[in-house]
C-alpha positions in Angstrom: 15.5 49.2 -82.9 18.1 48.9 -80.8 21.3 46.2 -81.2 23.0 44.9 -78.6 25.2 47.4 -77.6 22.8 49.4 -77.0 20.8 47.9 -74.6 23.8 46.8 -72.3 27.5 48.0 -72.7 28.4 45.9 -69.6 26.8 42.8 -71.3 22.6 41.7 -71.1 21.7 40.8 -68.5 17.6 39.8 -68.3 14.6 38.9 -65.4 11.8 37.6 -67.1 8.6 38.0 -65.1 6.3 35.4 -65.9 2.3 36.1 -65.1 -0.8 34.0 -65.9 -1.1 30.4 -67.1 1.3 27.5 -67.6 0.6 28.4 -71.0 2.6 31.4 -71.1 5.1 29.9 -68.7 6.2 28.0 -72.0 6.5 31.1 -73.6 8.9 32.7 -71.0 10.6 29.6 -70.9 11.2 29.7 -74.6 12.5 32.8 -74.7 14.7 33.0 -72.1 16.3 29.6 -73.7 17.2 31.9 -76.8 18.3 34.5 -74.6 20.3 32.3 -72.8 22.5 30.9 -76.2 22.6 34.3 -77.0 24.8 34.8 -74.2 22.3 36.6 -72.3 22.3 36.2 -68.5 19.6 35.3 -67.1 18.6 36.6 -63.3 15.8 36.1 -60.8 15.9 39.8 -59.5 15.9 43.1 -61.3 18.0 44.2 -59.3 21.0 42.1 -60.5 19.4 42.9 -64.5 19.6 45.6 -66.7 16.5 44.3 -69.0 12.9 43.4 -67.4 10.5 42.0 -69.8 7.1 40.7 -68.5 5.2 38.5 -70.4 1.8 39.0 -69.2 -2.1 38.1 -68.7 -5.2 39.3 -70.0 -7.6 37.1 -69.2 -9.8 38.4 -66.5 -10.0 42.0 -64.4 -8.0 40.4 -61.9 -5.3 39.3 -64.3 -5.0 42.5 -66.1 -4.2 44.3 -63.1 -2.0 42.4 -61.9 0.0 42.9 -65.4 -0.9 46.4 -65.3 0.8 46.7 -61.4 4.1 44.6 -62.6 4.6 46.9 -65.6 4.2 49.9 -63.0 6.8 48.6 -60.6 9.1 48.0 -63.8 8.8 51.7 -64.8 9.7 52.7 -60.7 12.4 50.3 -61.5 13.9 51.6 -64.5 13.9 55.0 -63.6 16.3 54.2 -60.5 19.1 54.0 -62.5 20.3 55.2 -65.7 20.2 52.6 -68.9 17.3 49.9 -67.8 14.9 48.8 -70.5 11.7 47.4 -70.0 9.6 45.2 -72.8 6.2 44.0 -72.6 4.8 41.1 -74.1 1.9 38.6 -73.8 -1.6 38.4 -73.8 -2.4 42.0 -72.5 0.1 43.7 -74.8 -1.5 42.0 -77.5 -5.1 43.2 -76.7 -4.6 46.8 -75.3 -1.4 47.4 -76.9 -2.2 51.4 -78.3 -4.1 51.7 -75.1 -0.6 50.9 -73.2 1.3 52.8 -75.3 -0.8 55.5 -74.4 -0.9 55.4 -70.9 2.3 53.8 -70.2 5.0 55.4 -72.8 7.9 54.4 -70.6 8.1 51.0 -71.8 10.3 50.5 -74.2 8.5 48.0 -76.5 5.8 46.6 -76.5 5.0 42.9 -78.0 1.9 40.5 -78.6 1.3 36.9 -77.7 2.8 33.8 -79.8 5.8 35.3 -81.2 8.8 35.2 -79.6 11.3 36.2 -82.4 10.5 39.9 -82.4 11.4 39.9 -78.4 14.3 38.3 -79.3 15.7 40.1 -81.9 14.9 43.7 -79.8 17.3 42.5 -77.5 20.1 42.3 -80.0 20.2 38.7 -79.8 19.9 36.4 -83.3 16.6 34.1 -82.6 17.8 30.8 -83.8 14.8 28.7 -85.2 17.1 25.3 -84.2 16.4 26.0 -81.0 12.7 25.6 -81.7 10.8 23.8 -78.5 14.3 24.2 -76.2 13.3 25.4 -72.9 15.2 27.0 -69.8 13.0 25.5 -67.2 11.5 27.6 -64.8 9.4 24.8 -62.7 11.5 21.9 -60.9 13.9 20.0 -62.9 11.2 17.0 -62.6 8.0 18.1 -64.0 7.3 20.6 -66.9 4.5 21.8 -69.3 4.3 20.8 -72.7 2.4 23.1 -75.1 0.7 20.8 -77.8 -1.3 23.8 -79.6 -2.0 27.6 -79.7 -4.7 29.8 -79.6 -8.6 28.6 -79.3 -11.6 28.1 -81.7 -14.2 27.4 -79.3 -16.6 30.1 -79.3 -17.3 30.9 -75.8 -18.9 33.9 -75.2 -17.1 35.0 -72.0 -13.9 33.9 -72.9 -11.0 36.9 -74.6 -8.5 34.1 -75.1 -9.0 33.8 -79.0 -8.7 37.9 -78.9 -5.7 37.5 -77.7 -4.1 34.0 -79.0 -5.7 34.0 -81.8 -7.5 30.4 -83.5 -6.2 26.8 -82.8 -3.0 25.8 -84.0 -1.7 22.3 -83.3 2.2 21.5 -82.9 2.8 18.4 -85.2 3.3 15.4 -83.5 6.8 14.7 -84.1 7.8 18.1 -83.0 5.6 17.6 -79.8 7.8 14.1 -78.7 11.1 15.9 -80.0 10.4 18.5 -77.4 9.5 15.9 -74.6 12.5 13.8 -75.3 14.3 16.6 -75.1 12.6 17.5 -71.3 12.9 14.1 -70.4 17.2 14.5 -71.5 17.1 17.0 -68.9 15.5 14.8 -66.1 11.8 15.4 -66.4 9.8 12.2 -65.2 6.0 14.5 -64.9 5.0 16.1 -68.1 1.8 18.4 -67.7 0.0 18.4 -71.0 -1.7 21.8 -71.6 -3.1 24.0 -74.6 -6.0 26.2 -74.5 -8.1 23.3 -75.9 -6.3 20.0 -75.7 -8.9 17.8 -76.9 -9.1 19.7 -80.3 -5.7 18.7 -80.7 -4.4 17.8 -84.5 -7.8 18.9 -86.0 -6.7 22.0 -87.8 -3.7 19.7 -88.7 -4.5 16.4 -89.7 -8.4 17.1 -89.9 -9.2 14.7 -87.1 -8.8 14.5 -83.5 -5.3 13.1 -82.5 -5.3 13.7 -79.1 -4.9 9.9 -78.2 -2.5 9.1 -80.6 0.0 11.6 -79.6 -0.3 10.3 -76.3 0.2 6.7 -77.4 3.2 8.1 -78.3 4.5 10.0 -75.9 3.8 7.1 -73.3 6.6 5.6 -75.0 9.5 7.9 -73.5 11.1 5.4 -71.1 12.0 8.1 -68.6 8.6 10.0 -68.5 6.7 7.7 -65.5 4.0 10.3 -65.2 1.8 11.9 -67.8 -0.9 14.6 -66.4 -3.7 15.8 -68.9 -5.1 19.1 -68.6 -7.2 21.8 -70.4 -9.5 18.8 -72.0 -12.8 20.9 -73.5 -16.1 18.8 -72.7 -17.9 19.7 -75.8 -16.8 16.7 -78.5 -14.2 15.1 -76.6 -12.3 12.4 -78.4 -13.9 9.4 -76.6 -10.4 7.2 -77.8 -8.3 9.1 -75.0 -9.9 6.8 -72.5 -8.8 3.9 -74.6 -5.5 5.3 -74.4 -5.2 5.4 -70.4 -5.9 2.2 -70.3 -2.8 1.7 -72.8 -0.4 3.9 -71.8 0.8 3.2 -68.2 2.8 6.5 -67.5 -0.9 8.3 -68.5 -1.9 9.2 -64.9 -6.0 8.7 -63.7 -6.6 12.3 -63.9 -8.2 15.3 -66.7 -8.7 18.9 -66.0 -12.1 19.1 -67.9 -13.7 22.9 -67.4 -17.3 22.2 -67.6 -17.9 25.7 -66.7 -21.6 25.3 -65.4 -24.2 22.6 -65.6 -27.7 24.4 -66.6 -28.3 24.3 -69.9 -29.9 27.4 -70.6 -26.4 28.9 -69.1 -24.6 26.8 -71.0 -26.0 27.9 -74.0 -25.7 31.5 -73.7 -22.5 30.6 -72.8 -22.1 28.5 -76.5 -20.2 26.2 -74.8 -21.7 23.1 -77.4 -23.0 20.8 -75.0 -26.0 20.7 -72.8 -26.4 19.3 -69.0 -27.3 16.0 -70.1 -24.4 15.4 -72.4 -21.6 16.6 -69.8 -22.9 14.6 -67.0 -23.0 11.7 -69.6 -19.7 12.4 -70.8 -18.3 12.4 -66.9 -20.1 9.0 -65.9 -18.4 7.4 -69.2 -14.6 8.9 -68.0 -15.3 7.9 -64.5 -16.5 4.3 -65.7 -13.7 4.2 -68.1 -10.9 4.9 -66.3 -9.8 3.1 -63.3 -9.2 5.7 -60.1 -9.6 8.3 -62.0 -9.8 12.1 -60.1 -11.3 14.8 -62.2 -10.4 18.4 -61.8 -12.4 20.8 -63.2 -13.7 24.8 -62.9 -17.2 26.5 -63.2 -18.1 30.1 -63.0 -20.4 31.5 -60.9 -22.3 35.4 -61.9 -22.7 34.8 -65.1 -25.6 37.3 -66.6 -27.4 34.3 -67.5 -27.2 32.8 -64.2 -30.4 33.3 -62.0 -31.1 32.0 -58.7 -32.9 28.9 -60.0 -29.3 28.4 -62.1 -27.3 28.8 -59.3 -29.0 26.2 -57.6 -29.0 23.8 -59.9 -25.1 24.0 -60.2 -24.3 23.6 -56.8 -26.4 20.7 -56.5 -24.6 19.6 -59.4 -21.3 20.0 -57.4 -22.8 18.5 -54.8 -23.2 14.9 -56.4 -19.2 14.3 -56.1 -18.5 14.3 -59.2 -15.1 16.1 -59.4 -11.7 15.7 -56.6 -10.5 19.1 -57.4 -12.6 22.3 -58.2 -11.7 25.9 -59.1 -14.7 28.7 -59.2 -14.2 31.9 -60.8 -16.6 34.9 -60.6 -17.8 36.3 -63.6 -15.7 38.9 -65.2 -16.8 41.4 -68.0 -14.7 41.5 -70.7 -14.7 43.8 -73.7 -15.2 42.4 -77.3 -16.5 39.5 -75.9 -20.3 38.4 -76.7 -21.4 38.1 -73.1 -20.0 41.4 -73.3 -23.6 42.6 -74.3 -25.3 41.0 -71.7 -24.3 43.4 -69.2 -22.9 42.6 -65.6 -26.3 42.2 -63.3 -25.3 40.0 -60.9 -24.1 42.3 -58.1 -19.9 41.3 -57.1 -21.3 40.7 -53.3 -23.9 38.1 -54.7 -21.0 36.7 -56.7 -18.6 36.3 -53.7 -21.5 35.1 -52.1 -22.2 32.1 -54.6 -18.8 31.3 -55.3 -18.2 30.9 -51.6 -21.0 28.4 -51.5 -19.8 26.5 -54.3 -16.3 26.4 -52.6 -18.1 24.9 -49.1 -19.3 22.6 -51.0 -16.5 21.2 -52.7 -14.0 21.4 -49.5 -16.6 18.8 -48.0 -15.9 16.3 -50.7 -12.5 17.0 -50.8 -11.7 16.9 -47.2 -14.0 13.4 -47.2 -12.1 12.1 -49.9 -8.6 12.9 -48.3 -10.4 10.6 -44.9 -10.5 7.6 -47.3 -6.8 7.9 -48.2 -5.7 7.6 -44.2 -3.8 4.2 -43.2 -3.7 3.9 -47.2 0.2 3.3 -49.1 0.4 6.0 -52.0 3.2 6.6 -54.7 4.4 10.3 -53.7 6.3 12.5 -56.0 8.7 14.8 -53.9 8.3 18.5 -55.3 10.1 20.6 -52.5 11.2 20.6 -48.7 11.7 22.9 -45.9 13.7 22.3 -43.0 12.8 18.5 -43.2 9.3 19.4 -43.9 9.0 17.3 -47.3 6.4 18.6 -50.1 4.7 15.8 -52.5 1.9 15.2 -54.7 -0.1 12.4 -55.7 -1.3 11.0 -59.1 -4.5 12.8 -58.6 -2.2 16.0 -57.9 -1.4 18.4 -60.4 1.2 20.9 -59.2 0.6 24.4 -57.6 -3.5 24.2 -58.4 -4.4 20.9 -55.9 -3.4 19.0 -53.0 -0.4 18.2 -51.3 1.1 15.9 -49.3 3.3 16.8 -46.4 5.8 14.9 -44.7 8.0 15.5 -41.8 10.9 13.9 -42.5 13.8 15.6 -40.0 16.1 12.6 -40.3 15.5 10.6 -43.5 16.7 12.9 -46.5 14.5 12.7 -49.2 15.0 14.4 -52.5 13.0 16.5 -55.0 12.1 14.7 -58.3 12.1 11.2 -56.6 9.0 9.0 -55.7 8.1 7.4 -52.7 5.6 5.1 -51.3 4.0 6.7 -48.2 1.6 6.1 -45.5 -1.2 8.5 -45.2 -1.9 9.9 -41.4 -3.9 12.3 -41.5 -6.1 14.7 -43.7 -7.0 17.6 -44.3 -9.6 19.5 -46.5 -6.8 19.8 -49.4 -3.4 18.3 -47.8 -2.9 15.3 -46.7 0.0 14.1 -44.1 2.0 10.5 -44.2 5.3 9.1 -43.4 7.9 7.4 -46.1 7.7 3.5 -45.7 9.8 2.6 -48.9 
């Protein structure tokens, strides 16, 4: 161990290097709030630290590389001058941690995934368990990501996340608003609900679904005007949250709901719990329940159970409408999952090759649904600017995953973290252009 005169005589000063999901964005965020009342500094480049910790991904090839490249460029870093520490944390450190320590022995800790304290404490700062839920926020000061749950008990056969996050564990309720209150103290108006499963919400807890009742309550922060659901598991999904966007006016029309794929023999060997029949039922009842509502979601195409006759049936699935926004991942291999045995048979160019259909696809919908929004008067939340080049979203926007809206603006200032009604003028396949008429 060292304390904290060890790591910096000159006083610690720390870049955090955030990779992955929003979920571990939280995490970063959490621990650099704790740094932070430690009297740590906190600094954007490594060049003005003297401690890089990365908090990293595991989740795919893709993600582990990049992880595996940051730590790389932290070692080159620390060897340039005398008295840098590096620490490694996360998702990847969690799963491969002897195998890192193995081929990487220049880091100078290494740390697993939803524990914060042991970071803490390594960098001779006392964790104080007050600060529980306090946040140094990373994203603009107007929207941030609230964490209702851990972990994952969904058994999906391609999926590492449980490997490395372990099994479902809710917040409790009242800790949950505490934290947005305090997020909405610091001028937050967008919170961006996220977990790996948010629709399990509260049923390790309070042995029942309580996804809708937490946000009955959160809808009743005066300050928070948007609400943004996202990570919503299809299979058993709490039918009462749609009763609660109909309540809860700050509760925007929009769910991230991975369905994954739509064939049912894929589905299955992909134990997702639900069958083609019951997601498309479960879509039509959101869709005819909630009033505008856009539904983002993600599917994955290679999967060893996927044959041509699969394939096709997805992407005439996607061809139907059914969802505004639309992520596709390739299949990825990953050890100590079950798909794991399955092999990988789908060739990588026959992957690309798929995924780029289901892609075509979608950018037709969306670009035909962005035509319907021209000469139309939208609510636009202002997220950044250039130059008087102006950066917004919509309601059926989340941020840094789906459209935009740009607006030129060289005159009028407008200013992040505000909303504005705007006149769409044009569209594109996934931005959309307007002027500010109030």
């Amino acid at each position: 161990m060292h304390n904290k005169n060890d790591i910096s005589a000159n006083g610690l000063r720390v870049n955090v290097v955030s990779l992955g999901c929003s979920k571990n964005l939280v995490d970063s965020e959490e621990l650099m709030a704790q740094l932070r009342h430690g009297n740590a500094t906190l600094t954007n480049e490594a060049d003005d630290a003297n401690v890089v910790v990365i908090n990293t991904c595991g989740f795919i090839e893709a993600a582990k590389e990049e992880s595996v490249n940051t730590i790389l460029s932290a070692v080159q870093w620390k060897h340039e001058q005398e008295g840098r520490k590096v620490y490694v944390m996360g998702c990847l450190s969690e799963r491969y941690r002897d195998d890192l320590v193995k081929e990487i022995p220049e880091i100078d800790g290494y740390f697993g995934s939803n524990n914060i304290q042991p970071v803490v404490e390594q960098l001779g700062v006392d964790y104080k368990r007050e600060l529980l839920g306090e946040r140094f926020l990373t994203t603009p000061k107007h929207f941030a990501y609230l964490k209702i749950s851990e972990g994952c008990d969904n058994p999906c056969s391609f999926c590492s996340i449980p490997l490395m996050r372990g099994g479902h564990k809710s917040k409790p309720i009242e800790q949950i608003v505490k934290e947005a209150k305090q997020l909405a103290s610091l001028g937050v108006n967008e919170l961006i609900i996220i977990g790996q499963d948010t629709t399990y919400y509260g049923l390790d807890l309070y042995g029942k679904r309580r996804l809708a009742e937490l946000l009955l309550q959160l809808g009743e922060i005066d300050t928070i005007r948007w609400i943004r659901l996202m990570y919503a598991y299809p299979a058993k999904f709490p039918l009462d949250v749609v009763d609660a966007f109909n309540q809860v006016p700050s509760l925007v029309p929009y769910i991230d709901i991975p369905v994954q794929h739509i064939a049912t023999p894929v589905l299955r060997s992909m134990r997702r719990g639900i069958s083609r029949e019951s997601t498309i039922d479960l879509l039509n009842r959101l869709r005819d329940g909630i009033h505008a509502l856009a539904l983002r979601s993600t599917c994955i195409v290679g999967y060893p159970a996927e044959g041509e006759a699969e394939f096709e049936e997805l992407a005439a699935f996607i061809e139907e409408g059914y969802f505004h926004r639309l992520g596709v991942f390739t299949y990825s291999q990953e050890d100590g999952t079950v798909a794991h045995l399955l092999g990988d048979p789908v060739l990588p160019e026959e992957k690309e090759r798929r995924r780029a259909q289901i892609m075509e696809i979608q950018q037709r919908h969306s670009f035909e649904r962005n035509q319907h929004l021209v000469d139309s008067v939208i609510d636009v939340l202002i997220d950044e600017h250039d130059n008087g080049t102006y950066y917004g979203r919509t309601v059926w926007d989340a941020p840094e995953v789906d459209n935009q809206v740009i607006i030129e603006s060289p005159v009028k200032q407008l200013h992040t973290g505000r909303f504005y009604k705007v006149r769409i003028t044009d569209a594109m396949e996934y931005d959309v252009f307007g002027d500010v008429v109030g």
